[in-house]
N, C-alpha and C positions, 0 to 999 in steps of 0.2 A: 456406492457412494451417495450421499445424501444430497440434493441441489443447493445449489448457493440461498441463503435467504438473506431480508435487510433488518440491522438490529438497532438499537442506539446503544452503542458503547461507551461505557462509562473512559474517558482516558488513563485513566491510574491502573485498568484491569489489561492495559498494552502491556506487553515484554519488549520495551524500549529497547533492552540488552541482546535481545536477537536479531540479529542483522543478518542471516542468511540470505534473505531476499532483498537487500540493500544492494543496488547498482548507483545510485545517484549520489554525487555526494554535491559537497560546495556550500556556501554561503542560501540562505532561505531567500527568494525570489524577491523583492519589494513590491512587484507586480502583483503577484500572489498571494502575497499580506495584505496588500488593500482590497482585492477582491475577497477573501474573506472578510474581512471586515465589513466591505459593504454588501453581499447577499451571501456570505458565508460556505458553505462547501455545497458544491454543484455537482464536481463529479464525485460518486461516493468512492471514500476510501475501497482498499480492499484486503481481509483479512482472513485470516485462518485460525480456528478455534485450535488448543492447545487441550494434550489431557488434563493441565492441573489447572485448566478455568480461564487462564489467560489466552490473551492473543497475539500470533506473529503477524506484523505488519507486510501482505505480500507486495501491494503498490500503494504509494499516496502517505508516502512516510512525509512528504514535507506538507502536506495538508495540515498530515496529524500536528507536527510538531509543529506549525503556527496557530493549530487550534491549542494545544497547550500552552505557549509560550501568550497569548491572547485571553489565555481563561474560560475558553469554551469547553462546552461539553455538556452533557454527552454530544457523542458526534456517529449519528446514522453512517452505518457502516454495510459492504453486502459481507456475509460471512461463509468461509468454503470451510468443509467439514475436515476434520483433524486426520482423517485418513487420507485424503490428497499426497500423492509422493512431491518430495520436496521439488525433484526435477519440474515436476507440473505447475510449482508455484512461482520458480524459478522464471518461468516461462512466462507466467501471466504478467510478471513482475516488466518483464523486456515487450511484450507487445501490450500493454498498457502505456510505454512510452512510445511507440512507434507513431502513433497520431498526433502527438500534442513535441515534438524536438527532435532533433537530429541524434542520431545514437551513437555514442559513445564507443573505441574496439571492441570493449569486452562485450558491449550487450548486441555490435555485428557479431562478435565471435558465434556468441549463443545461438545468434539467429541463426545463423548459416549450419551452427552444428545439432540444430534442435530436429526433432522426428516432427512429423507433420502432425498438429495437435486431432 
């Protein structure tokens, strides 16, 4: 498997329509919107290259989507290579929110039933 690298990602080259790694849902933050807006994304998204070019969004879907709804872009992104098993992105996806919110069942469930990375 290849290491993570950082890219700038064009946003139109997302596969929006893939929500595999989707745990968060709800309205986009206003907190969140104003901090992009004024020094824009800090923490980098995190994505997984696809074999036909695009990318599945593994954490930081609502980053993306107020940088699109906002007009930005491209947006430096770190990218994990397309052979990662999904479970592992699944994963990244739930201890990605572990530091920054309080988790949700489904993303305790995962935790409790995930193998030790």
């Amino acid at each position: 498997m290849a290491e993570p690298y950082f890219e700038p990602i064009p946003l139109a080259t997302i596969d929006w329509q893939d929500t595999s790694c989707l745990i968060t849902y709800g309205p986009l933050p206003d907190t969140l919107r104003r901090s992009v807006q004024a020094v824009g994304v800090l923490q980098f998204p995190l994505l997984q290259g696809r074999p036909n070019g695009r990318f599945r969004i593994v954490s930081g879907s609502r980053r993306l989507l107020i940088c699109r709804e906002l007009g930005l872009g491209p947006v430096t992104c770190q990218i994990l290579d397309e052979s990662l098993f999904p479970e592992a992105c699944l994963r990244l996806a739930v201890y990605d929110n572990v530091a920054t919110r309080v988790l949700n069942p489904v993303e305790r469930l995962a935790l409790s039933q995930a193998a030790p990375a």
